[in-house]
C-alpha positions as CSV (number, residue, x, y, z in Angstrom):
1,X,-9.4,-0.4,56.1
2,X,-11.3,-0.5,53.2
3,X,-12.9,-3.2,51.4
4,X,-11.3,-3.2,48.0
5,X,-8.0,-2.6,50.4
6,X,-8.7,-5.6,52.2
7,X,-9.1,-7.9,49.1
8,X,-6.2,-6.1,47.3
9,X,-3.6,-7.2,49.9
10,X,-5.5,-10.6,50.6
11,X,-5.1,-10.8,46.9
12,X,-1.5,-10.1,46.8
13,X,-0.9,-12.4,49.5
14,X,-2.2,-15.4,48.1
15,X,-2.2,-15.3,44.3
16,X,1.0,-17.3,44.3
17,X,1.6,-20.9,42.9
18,X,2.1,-22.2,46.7
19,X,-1.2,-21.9,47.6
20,X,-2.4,-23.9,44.3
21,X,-2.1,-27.2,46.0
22,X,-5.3,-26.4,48.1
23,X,-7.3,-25.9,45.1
24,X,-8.8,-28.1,42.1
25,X,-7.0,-26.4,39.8
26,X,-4.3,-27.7,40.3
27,X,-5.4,-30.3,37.9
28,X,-5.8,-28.1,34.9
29,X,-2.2,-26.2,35.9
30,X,-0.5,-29.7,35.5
31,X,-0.9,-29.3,31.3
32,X,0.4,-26.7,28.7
33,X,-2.2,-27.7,25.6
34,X,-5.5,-25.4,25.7
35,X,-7.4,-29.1,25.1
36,X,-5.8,-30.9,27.8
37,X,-6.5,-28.0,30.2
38,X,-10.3,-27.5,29.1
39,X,-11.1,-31.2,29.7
40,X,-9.4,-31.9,33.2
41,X,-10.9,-28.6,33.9
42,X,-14.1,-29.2,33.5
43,X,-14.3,-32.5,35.0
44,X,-12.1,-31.5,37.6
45,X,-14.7,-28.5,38.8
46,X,-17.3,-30.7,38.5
47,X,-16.3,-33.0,40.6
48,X,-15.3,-30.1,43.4
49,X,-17.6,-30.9,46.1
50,X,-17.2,-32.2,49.2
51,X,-13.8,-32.1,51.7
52,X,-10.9,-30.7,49.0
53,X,-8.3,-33.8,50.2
54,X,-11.7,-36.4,48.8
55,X,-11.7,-34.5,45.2
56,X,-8.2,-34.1,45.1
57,X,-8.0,-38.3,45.9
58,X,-10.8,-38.6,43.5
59,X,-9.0,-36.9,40.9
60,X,-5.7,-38.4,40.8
61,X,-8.1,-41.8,40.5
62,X,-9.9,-40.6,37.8
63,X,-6.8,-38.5,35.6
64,X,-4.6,-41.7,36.2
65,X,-7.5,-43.7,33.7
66,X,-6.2,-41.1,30.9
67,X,-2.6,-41.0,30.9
68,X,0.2,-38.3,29.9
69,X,-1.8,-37.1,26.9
70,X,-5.5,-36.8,28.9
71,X,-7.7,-35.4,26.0
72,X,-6.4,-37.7,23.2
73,X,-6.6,-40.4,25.0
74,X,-10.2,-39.5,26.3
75,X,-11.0,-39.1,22.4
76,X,-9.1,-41.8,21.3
77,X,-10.2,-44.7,23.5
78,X,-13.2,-46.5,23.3
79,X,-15.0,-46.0,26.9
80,X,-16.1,-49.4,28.9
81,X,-17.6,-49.7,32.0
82,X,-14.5,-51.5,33.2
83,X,-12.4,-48.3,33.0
84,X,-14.1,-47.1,35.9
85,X,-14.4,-50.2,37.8
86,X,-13.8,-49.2,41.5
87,X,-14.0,-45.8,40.8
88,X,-17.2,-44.1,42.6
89,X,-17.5,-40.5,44.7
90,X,-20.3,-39.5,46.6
91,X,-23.5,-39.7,45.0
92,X,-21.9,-41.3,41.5
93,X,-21.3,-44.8,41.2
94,X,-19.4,-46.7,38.7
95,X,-22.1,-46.4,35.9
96,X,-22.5,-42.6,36.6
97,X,-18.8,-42.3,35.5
98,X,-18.9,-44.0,32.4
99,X,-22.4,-42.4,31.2
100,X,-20.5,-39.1,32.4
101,X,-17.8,-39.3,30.1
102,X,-19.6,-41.1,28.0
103,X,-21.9,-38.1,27.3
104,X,-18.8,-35.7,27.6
105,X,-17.2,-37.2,24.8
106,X,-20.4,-37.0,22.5
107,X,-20.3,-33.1,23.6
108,X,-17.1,-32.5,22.0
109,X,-18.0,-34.4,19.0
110,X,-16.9,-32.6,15.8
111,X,-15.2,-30.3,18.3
112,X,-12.2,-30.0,20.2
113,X,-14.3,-27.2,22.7
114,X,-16.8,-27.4,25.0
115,X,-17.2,-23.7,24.7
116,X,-20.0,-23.5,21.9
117,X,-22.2,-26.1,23.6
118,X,-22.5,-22.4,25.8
119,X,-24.8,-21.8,23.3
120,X,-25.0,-17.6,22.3
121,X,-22.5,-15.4,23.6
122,X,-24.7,-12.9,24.4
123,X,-26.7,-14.4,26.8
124,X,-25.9,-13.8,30.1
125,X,-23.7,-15.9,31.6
126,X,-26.5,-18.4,33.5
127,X,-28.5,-18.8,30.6
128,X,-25.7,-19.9,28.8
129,X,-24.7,-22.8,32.1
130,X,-28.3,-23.6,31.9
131,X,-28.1,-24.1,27.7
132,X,-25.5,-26.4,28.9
133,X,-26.3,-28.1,30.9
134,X,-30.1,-29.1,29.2
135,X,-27.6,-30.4,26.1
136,X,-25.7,-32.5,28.2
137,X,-29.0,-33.8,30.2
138,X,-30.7,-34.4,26.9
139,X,-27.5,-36.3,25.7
140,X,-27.4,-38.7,28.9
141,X,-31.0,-39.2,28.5
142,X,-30.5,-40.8,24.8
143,X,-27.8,-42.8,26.3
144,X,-29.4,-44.7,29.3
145,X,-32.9,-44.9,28.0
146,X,-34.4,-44.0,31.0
147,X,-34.3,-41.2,33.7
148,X,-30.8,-40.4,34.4
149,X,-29.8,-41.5,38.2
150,X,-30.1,-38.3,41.0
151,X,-26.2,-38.8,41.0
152,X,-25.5,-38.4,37.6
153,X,-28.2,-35.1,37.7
154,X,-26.7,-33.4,40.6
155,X,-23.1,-34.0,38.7
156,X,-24.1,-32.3,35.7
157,X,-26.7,-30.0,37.1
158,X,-30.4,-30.0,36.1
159,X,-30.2,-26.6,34.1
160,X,-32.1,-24.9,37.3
161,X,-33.0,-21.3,37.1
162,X,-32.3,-20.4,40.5
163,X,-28.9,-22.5,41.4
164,X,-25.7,-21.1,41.8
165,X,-23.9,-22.9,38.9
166,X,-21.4,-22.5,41.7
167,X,-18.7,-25.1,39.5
168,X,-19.8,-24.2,36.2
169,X,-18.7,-20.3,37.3
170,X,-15.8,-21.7,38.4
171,X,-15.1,-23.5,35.8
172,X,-16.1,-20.5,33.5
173,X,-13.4,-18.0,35.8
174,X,-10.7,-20.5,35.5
175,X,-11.4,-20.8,31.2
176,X,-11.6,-17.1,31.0
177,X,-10.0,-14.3,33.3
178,X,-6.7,-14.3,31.6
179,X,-4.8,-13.4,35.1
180,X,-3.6,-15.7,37.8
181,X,-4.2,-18.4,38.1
182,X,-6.5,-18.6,35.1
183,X,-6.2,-19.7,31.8
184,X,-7.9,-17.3,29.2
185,X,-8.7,-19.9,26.6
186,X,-12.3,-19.1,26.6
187,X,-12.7,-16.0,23.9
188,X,-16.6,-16.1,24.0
189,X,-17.0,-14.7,28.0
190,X,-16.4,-11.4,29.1
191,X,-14.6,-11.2,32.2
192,X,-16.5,-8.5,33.7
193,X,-19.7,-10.7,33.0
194,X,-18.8,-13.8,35.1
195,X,-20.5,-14.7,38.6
196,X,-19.0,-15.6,41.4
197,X,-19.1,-19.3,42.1
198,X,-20.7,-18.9,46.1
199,X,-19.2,-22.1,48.1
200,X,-19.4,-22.2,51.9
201,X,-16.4,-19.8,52.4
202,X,-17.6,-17.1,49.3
203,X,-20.9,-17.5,51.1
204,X,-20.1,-16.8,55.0
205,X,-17.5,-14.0,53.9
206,X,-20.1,-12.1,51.3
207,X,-22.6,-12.3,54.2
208,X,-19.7,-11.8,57.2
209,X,-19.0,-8.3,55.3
210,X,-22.2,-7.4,53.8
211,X,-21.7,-8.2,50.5
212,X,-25.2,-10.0,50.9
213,X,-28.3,-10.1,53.2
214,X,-29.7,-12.7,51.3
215,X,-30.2,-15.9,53.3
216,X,-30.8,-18.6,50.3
217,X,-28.0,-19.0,48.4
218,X,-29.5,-18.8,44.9
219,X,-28.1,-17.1,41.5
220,X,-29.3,-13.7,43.4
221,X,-27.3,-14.3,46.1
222,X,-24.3,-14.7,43.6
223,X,-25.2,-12.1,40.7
224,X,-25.6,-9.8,44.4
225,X,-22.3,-10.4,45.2
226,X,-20.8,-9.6,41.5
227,X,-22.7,-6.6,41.6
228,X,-21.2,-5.2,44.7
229,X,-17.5,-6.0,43.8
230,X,-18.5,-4.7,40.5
231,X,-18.6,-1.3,41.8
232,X,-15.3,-0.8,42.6
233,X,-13.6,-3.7,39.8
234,X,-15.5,-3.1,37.0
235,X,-13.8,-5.3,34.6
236,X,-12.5,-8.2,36.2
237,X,-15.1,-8.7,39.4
238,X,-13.6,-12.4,40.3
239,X,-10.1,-11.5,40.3
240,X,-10.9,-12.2,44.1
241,X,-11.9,-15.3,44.1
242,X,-9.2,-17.3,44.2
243,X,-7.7,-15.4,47.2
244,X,-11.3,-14.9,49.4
245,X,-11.5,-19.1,48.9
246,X,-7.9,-19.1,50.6
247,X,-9.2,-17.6,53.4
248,X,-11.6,-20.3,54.3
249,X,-9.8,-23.3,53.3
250,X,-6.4,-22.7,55.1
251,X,-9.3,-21.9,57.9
252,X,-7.6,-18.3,58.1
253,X,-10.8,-17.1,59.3
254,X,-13.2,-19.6,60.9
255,X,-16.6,-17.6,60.0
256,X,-16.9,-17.4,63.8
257,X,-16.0,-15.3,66.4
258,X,-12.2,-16.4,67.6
259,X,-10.5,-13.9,69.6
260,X,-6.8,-14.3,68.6
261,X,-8.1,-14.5,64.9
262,X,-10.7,-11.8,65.0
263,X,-9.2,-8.6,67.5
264,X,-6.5,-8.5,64.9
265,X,-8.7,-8.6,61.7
266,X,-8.7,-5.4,59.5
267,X,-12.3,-6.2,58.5
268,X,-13.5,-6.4,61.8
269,X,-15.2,-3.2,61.8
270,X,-17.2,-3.6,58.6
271,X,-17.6,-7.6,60.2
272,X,-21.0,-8.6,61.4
273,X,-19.7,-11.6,62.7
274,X,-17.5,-9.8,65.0
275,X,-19.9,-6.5,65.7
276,X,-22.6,-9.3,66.8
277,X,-19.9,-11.3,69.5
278,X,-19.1,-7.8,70.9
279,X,-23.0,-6.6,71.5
């Protein structure tokens, strides 16, 4: 079986609103207005590291601070520490929250988008995380007075040239591809010029079936990746996501030789994970 084959009907098989519940957005998908959606997006794929029941837990803490009407009352209210008061994940603490939103809310300022602190459209797409992210840096900066905390800098990301910007091209799928289970409010992205947001199970699969020899997983191992599926989906390269990310988390295929699993694989001849167990 061929590749694009192989995604295809992995594709069909899991682009349905059942599988949602094993993914962050299922945050955004809770909301009909293109503001509310944008905002619990975006602080919803930020926050997507780590085991997917922690965010999801995480979440639900942090969505339940904002109410039925999430973006109004994020604009409306006037942010205290005390809003977040027991509320920490991983490597932010209590004050990382409220400088996070803090900063967030200075961001839309004037604006009810995010999307033109992008900076120009046409930029590639990292340049434009990395314009991002320097704005919002710059913007926590002027608000603590001091050298943000390394858990506030990993949140936002440090505008690195050679990251990923695995959940800001998450985020950036999920605000523009206009198909399942995306949005398409972003008008300033082109489809075709999104990257592939490489987590663990994007990662082992790309290398699994030779998407990528790269061993650092860098923006070349992503753009790589993009390329490769760009030669045979020219204009909408992460309409696989969704469904490769499936295969991971409902541990579908364990990125290790299992027999059961792997003998009755249709990848397993293009597999190096399964040529190397059979050497």
């Amino acid at each position: 079986m061929s590749l694009k084959r192989f995604l295809d009907e992995n594709k069909l098989k899991f682009d349905k609103e059942e599988f949602l519940n094993s993914d962050p957005i299922l945050f955004p998908k809770n909301f009909k207005n293109p503001e509310d959606i944008e905002f619990i997006a975006f602080v919803s794929a930020l926050f997507s590291y780590g085991n997917v029941n922690s965010i999801q837990k995480f979440l639900e803490k942090i969505f339940s601070r904002f109410g039925e009407n999430p973006f109004l009352n994020f604009k409306s209210i006037q942010l205290e520490k005390k809003i977040f008061y027991g509320l920490k994940y991983r490597f932010q603490t209590e004050d990382d929250l409220f400088y996070f939103f803090h900063g967030l809310k200075i961001l839309y300022e004037d604006k009810n988008s995010l999307e033109k602190n992008f900076g120009e459209k046409d930029n590639p797409t990292e340049i434009r995380i990395i314009h991002f992210q320097k704005k919002f840096i710059y913007i926590l900066e002027n608000l603590t007075k001091r050298k943000i905390s390394s858990g506030l800098k990993f949140l936002v990301g440090a505008g690195e040239k050679n990251s990923t910007h695995k959940r800001y091209n998450m985020f950036l799928r999920w605000m523009t591809r206009k198909n399942f289970p995306d949005f398409g409010i972003y008008k300033s992205f082109e489809e075709k010029k999104l990257l592939y947001p490489v987590d663990v199970h994007i990662g082992k699969f790309s290398k699994a079936i030779g998407l990528t020899d790269r061993k650092t997983i860098n923006i070349k191992y992503s753009k790589e990746i993009t390329e490769k599926i760009l030669e045979f989906e020219k204009d909408d390269p992460l309409k696989y996501d969704f469904s490769i990310c499936r295969l991971g988390i409902l541990k579908l295929c364990k990125m290790k030789y299992v027999q059961e699993i792997c003998e009755i694989c249709s990848l397993k001849k293009v597999c190096k994970i399964y040529s190397s167990s059979i050497k």
